[in-house]
N, C-alpha and C positions, 0 to 999 in steps of 0.2 A: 522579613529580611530575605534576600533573594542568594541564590546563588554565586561564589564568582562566577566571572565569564566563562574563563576556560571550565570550570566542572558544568555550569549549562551547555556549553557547546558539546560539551564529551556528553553528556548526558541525550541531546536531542541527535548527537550523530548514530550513538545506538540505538534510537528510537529511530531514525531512516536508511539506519545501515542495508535492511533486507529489499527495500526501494531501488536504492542503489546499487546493490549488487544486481536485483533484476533489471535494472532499467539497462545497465552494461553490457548485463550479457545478452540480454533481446539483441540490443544494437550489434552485438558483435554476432548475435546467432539469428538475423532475424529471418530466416526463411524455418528456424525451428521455433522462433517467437508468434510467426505466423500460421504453423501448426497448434503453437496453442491453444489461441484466437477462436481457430476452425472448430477443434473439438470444445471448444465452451460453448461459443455462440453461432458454429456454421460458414459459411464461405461466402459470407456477403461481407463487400468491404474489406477485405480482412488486412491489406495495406492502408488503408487508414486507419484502422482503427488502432495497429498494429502500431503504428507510428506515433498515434495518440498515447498509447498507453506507456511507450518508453520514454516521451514528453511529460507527462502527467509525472511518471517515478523518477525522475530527472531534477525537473522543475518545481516541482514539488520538494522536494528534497534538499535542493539549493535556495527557498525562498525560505523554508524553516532554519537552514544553517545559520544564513547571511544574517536574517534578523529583520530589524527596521520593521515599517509598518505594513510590509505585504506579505508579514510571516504569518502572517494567522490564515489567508488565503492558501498558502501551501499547505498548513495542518486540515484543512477544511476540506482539498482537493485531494489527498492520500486518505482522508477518513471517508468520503462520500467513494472514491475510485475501492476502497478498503471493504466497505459496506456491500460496493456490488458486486465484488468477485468471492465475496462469502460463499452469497446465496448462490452465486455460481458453479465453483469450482468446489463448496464443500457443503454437495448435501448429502448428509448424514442418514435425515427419514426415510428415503426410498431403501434404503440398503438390510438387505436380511440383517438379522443378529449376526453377530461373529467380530471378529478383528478390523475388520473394511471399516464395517459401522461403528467401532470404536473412533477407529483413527479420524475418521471423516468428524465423528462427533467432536473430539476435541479439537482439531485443525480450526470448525465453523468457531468452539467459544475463546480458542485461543484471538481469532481474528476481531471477534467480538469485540474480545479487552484490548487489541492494537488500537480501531477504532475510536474506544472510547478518552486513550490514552493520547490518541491523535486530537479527538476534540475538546480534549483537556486543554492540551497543550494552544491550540488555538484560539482557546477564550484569555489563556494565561499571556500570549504574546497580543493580541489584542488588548489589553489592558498595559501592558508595555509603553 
């Protein structure tokens, strides 16, 4: 037995609220969106990629809301984009002992279980 709609939909908006709120503020901040960019992965490209990435959290975000049969594609696109800013943005192993490598520790498995919860979700709307 599934959910009704509206508590699935409240349910998957919390699951791409944090998407959403970045994809917004890039777009609204994006010469700070493209400093992000810079310090993860350097200054190549960094308006495209910069642009991709507010497209990916956007679109992604409105194919899992909307539903229908291209929603599994949006779960699929926020857990692979999910997957790679982990490893990115939070690694935890290089970092001495202390508070850093705490936080960083848990950031990488909290992102972990978004991911996974992403490709749950994906196989659950694929079956849809």
């Amino acid at each position: 037995m599934g959910l009704p709609l509206n508590w699935r939909r409240l349910a998957l908006l919390g699951l791409v609220l944090p998407y959403l709120i970045s994809g917004v503020m890039k777009a609204l901040d994006f010469a700070g969106a493209q400093a992000e960019v810079i310090g993860l992965l350097g200054d190549t490209a960094v308006a495209p990629i910069t642009a991709a990435v507010v497209a990916l959290q956007l679109g992604g975000s409105a194919l899992l809301l909307r539903g229908g049969r291209l929603a599994w594609l949006g779960g699929v696109a926020l857990a692979v984009f999910t997957l790679a800013a982990t490893f990115l943005a939070h690694r935890w192993w290089p970092l001495p002992p202390g508070p850093a490598r705490a936080h960083a520790f848990n950031g990488f498995w909290e992102h972990i279980a978004l991911t996974a919860a992403l490709l749950y979700v994906a196989l659950v709307e694929a079956r849809a």
